[in-house]
N, C-alpha and C positions, 0 to 999 in steps of 0.2 A: 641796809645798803641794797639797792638795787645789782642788779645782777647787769653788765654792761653786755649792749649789742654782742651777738658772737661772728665770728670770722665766716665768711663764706665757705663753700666745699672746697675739695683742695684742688690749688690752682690747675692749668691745663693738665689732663689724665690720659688724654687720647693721644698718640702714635701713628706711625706710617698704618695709611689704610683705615685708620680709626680704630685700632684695636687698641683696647685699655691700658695704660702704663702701671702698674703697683709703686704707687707714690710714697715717700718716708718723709715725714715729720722730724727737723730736729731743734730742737732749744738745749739751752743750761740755765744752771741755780747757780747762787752761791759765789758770779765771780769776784765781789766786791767786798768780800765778808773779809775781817779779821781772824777768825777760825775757821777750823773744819773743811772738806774738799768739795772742792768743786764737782759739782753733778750735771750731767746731760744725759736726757734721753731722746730715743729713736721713736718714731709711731707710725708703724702702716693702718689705715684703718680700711672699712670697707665703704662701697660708694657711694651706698645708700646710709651712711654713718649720719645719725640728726646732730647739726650742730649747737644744739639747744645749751647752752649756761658753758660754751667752751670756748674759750678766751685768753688772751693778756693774764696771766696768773697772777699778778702783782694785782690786779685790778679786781680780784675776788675773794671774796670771805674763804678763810681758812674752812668753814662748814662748807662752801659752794665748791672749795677746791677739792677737799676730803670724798663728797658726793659726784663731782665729775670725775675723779680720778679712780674710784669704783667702777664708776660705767666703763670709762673709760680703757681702764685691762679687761676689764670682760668681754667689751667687742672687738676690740681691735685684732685683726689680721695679724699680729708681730708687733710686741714692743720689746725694746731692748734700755738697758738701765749701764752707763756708764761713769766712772768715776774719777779722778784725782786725787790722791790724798796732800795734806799741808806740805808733809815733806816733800812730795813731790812738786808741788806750786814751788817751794823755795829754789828748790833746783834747776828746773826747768820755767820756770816764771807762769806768772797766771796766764798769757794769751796761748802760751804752749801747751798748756797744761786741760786748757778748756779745751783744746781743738783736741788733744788726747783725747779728752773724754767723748768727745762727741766720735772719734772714732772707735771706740770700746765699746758706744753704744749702738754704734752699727754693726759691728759685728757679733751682738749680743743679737740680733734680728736670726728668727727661722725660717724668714720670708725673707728672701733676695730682692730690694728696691732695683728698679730701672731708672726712678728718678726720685733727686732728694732734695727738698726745699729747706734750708737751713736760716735760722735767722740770724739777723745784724749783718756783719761783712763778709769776705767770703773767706771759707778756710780750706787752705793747700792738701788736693791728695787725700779729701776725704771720699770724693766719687766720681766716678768718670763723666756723669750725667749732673752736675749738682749745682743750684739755682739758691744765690743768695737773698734776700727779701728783709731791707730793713723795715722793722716793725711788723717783723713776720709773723708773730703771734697775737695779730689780729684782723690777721688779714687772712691766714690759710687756716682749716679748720685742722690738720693735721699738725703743722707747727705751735698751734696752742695747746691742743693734746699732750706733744711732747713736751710746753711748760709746764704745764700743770703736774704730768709725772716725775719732772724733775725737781721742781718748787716742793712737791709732798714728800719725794724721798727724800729728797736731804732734812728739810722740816723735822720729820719721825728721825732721823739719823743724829741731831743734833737735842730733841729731846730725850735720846738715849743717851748722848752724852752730858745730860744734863745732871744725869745720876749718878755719876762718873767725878765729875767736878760742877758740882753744885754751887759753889763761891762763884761762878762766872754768868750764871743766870742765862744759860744755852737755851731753855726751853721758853724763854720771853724774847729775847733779840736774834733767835737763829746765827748768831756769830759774828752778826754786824754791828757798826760799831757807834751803837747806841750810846748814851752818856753811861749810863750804868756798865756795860761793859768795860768801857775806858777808866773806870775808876774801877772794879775789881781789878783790873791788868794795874793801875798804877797802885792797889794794896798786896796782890799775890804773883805778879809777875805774871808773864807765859806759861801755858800749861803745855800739854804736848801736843794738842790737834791745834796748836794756834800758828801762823803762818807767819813766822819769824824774815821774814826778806820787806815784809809793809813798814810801811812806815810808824807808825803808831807803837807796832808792837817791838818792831824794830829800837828804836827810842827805849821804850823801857826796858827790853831785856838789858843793857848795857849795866842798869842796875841790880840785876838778881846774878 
């Protein structure tokens, strides 16, 4: 698999007088999974950051995410790692629950953003200064940054729970709802990291 185009630098950085803005990257993992929580993180990087193989996360090999997201924490100015757990999707619903994370993961930052480019629509009260960008993680180099951190953490998160509850086959479907998934959930029922308010699983708890 070819490694697709990557995002350009991140959008406008300069300010009154042209003095440089510290720009924050955010994306999330996970919001469409059957299990496990929902992940977002934050990414300041620096200016001169190459945006060589950093991209659309979905659009790269697990090897190419695993290898940018190395670089990745090593240079970045401030990343920050936010999260949701199922129960809390139940309760608070998944769009609630992602904008949660994506605030957790900003203030998981040691570097205070001036401005923050967040992808897909825009979410309330995350920043005073804050620029939505659909299909933002292929467009800013910082916003795919922060997929790629989110895509890998939850990733390793959901093959740790894979050792946990091994009937559910976490470490091959990440908690989406694969065929295989959907037929462990219709022989073992729900397990605990599974997000009982969806549909799917919703349906077969009624039987366990």
């Amino acid at each position: 698999m070819k490694t697709p185009p990557s995002p350009g630098p991140s959008l406008p950085i300069t300010g009154k007088g042209g003095k440089l803005t510290i720009v924050c990257g955010i994306d999330e993992a996970g919001r469409g999974c059957l299990a496990g929580p929902v992940v977002a993180a934050a990414v300041i990087l620096p200016k001169d950051f190459d945006p060589t193989g950093i991209g659309d996360s979905k659009k790269l090999t697990a090897k190419q995410r695993e290898k940018a997201y190395e670089r990745i924490v090593r240079e970045a100015l401030s990343f920050g790692i936010g999260q949701c757990t199922a129960e809390e999707i139940d309760k608070i619903n998944i769009l609630r629950a992602t904008h949660e994370a994506m605030r957790r993961a900003l203030a998981a930052l040691t570097l205070a953003p001036e401005r923050v480019l967040v992808d897909g629509l825009a979410v309330p009260n995350l920043h005073k200064n804050c620029h939505n960008l659909i299909g933002g993680d292929a467009l800013d180099v910082s916003i795919g940054a922060a997929s790629i951190l989110a895509k890998v953490t939850r990733d390793r998160l959901l093959v740790a729970y894979d050792t946990q509850w091994p009937e559910y086959g976490f470490a091959g479907h990440k908690g989406y709802g694969a065929a295989t998934h959907l037929a462990a959930l219709d022989k073992y029922g729900p397990c605990p990291i599974h997000r009982r308010t969806f549909g799917p699983v919703a349906q077969l708890a009624l039987r366990f």
